[in-house]
C-alpha positions as CSV (number, residue, x, y, z in Angstrom):
1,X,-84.0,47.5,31.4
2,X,-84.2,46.0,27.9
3,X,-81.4,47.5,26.1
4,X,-80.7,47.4,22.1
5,X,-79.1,44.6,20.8
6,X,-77.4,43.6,17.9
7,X,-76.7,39.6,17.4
8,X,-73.7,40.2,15.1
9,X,-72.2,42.7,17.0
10,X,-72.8,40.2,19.8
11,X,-70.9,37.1,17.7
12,X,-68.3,39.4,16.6
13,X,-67.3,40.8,19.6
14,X,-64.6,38.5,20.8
15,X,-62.8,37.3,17.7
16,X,-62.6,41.6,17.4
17,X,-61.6,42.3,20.5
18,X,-58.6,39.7,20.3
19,X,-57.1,41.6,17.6
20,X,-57.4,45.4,18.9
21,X,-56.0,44.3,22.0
22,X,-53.0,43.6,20.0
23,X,-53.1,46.7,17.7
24,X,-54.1,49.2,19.8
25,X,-51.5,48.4,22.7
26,X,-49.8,51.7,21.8
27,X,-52.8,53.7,21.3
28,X,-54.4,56.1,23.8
29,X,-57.5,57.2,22.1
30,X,-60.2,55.5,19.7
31,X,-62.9,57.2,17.7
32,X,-65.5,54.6,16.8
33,X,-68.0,55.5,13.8
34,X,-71.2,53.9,13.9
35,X,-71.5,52.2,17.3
36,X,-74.6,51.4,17.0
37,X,-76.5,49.7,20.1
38,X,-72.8,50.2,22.3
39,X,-72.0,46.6,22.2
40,X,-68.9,46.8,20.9
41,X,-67.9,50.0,22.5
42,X,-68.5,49.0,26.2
43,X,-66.8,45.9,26.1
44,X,-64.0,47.1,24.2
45,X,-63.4,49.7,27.1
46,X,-64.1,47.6,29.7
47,X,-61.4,44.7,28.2
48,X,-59.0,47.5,27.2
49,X,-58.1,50.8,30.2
50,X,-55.5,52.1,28.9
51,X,-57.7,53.8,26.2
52,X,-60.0,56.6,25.7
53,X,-62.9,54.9,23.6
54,X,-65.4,57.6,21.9
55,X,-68.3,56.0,20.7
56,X,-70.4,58.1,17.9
57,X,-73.5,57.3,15.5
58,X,-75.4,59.1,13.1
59,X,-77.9,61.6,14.7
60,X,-81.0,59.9,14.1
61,X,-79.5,56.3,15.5
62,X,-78.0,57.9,18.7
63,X,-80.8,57.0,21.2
64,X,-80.1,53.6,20.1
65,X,-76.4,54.0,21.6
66,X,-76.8,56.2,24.6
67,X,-78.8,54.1,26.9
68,X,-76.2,50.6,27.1
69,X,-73.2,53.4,27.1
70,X,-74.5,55.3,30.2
71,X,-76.0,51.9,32.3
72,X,-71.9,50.6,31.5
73,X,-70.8,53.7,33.8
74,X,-67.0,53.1,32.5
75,X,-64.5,56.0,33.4
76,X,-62.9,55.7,30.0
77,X,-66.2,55.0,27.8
78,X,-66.7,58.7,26.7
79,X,-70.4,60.1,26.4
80,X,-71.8,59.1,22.8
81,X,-71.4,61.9,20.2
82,X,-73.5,63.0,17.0
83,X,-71.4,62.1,13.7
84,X,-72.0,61.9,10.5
85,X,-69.5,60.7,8.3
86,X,-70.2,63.5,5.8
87,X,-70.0,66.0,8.3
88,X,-66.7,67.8,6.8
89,X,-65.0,68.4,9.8
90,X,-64.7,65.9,12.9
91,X,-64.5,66.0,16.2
92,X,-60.8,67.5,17.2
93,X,-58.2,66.7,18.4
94,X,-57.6,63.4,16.3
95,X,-57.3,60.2,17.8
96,X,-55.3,57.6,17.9
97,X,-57.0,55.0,16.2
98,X,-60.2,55.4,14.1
99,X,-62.8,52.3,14.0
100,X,-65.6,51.1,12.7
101,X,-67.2,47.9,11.9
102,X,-70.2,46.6,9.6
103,X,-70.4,50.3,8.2
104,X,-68.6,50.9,4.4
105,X,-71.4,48.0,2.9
106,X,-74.3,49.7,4.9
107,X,-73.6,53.4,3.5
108,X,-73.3,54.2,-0.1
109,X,-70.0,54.5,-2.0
110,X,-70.4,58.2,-1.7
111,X,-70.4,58.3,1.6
112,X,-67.1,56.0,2.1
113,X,-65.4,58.2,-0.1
114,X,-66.8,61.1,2.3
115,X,-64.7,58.8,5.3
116,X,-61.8,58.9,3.7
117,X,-62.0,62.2,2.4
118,X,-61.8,63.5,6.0
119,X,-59.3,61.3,7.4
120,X,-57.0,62.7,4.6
121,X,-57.9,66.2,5.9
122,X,-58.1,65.7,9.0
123,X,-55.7,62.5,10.2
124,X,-52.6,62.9,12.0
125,X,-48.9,61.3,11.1
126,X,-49.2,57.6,12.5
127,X,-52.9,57.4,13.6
128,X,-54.8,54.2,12.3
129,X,-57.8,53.6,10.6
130,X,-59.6,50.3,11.3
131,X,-62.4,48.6,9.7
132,X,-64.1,45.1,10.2
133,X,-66.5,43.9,8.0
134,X,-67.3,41.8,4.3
135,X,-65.0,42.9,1.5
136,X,-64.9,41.3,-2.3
137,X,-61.1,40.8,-3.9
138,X,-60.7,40.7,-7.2
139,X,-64.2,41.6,-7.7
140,X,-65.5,38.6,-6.5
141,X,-67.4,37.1,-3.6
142,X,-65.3,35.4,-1.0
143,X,-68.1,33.3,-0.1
144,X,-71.5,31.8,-0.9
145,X,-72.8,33.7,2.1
146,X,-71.4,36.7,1.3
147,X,-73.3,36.9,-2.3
148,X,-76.5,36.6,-0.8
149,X,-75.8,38.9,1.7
150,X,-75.1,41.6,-1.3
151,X,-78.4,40.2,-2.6
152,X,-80.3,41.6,0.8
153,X,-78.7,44.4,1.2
154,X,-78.9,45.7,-2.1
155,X,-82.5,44.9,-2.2
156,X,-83.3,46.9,0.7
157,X,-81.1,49.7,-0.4
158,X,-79.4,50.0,-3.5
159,X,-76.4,52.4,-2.7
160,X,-75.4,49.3,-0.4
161,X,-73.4,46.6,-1.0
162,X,-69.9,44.9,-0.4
163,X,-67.0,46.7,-1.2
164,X,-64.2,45.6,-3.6
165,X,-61.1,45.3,-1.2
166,X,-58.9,47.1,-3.6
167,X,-61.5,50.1,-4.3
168,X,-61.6,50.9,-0.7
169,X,-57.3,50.5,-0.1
170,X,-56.8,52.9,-2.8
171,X,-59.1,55.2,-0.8
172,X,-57.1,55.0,1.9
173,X,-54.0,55.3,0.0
174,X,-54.7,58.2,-1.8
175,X,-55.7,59.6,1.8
176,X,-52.2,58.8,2.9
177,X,-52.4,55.9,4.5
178,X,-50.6,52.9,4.1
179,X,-52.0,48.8,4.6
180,X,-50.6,47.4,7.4
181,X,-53.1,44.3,8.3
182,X,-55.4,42.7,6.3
183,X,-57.1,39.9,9.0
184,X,-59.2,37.0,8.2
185,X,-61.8,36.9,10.8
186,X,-64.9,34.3,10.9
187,X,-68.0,34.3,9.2
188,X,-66.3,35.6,6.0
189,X,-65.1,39.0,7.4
190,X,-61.9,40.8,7.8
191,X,-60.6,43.2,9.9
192,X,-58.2,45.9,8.3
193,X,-55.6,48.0,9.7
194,X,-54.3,51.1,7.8
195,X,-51.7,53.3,9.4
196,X,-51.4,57.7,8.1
197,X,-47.9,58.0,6.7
């Protein structure tokens, strides 16, 4: 059976997983938004038991998640939900940890606000907020790689593009949530960890 497959979520998979396995040690339950083709999702669950991982996608993109989620027949891989980040209300009750990964440069600025706006709603006291992709600091490009990679996105869709770090922390800030982690990771990512106050 030829399942989707992402390449990136395929090379970023590991260095990923190596980090969540330290911050979600205490955590029970993970909401993950925009899972895409399930690679992520399955082999975080599989490498980490102890959770409950809920995998969820936009409603047009969730026949591209289902298939690789159900073949993985993992007790603690929940089925894949519908989600749309500006849905106004989320699924219920809260997790644990929220996560998602190549997502705030794909959707436009409007719609990371939308994120935030219902984790400040809708987050509980001590329940973290993840996110693992390019940022800019200080308004500028980290990388060569990472500019041209602005370049493509924004030519395919112009509410894309890389975030300014300190844009999306005062975001999360204002949504109550405080920086705990900000991660170098390879190939001129980071993962971030933000914790609700």
């Amino acid at each position: 059976m030829d399942l989707p497959f992402s390449q990136a979520a395929e090379n970023n998979r590991e260095p990923i997983l190596d980090q969540l396995q330290r911050l979600l040690v205490d955590a029970g339950s993970v909401l993950e938004i925009g899972a895409g083709t399930g690679q992520h999702a399955c082999a975080f669950a599989a490498a980490m038991p102890h959770l409950q991982w809920q995998p969820s996608e936009h409603p047009m993109s969730l026949d591209t998640l289902r298939p690789r989620c159900e073949l993985a027949g993992l007790d603690n891989l929940l089925s894949p939900i519908t989600l749309d980040i500006c849905q106004t209300t989320w699924p219920s009750p809260w997790p644990d940890a929220v996560y998602t990964a190549n997502t705030l440069h794909i959707v436009s600025k409007e719609l990371v606000q939308a994120l935030f706006n219902v984790c400040a709603a809708q987050a509980t006291s001590n329940s973290q907020l993840i996110v693992y992709g390019p940022f800019n600091y200080g308004g500028q490009y980290t990388s060569e790689s990472n500019a041209n990679f602005d370049i493509w996105l924004k030519d395919r869709d112009t509410d894309s593009g890389i975030r300014d770090f300190e844009w999306v922390d005062s975001l999360a800030a204002n949504a109550g949530y405080a920086l705990q982690e900000d991660i170098a990771m390879p190939a001129n990512n980071r993962l971030v960890l933000w914790q609700k106050r």
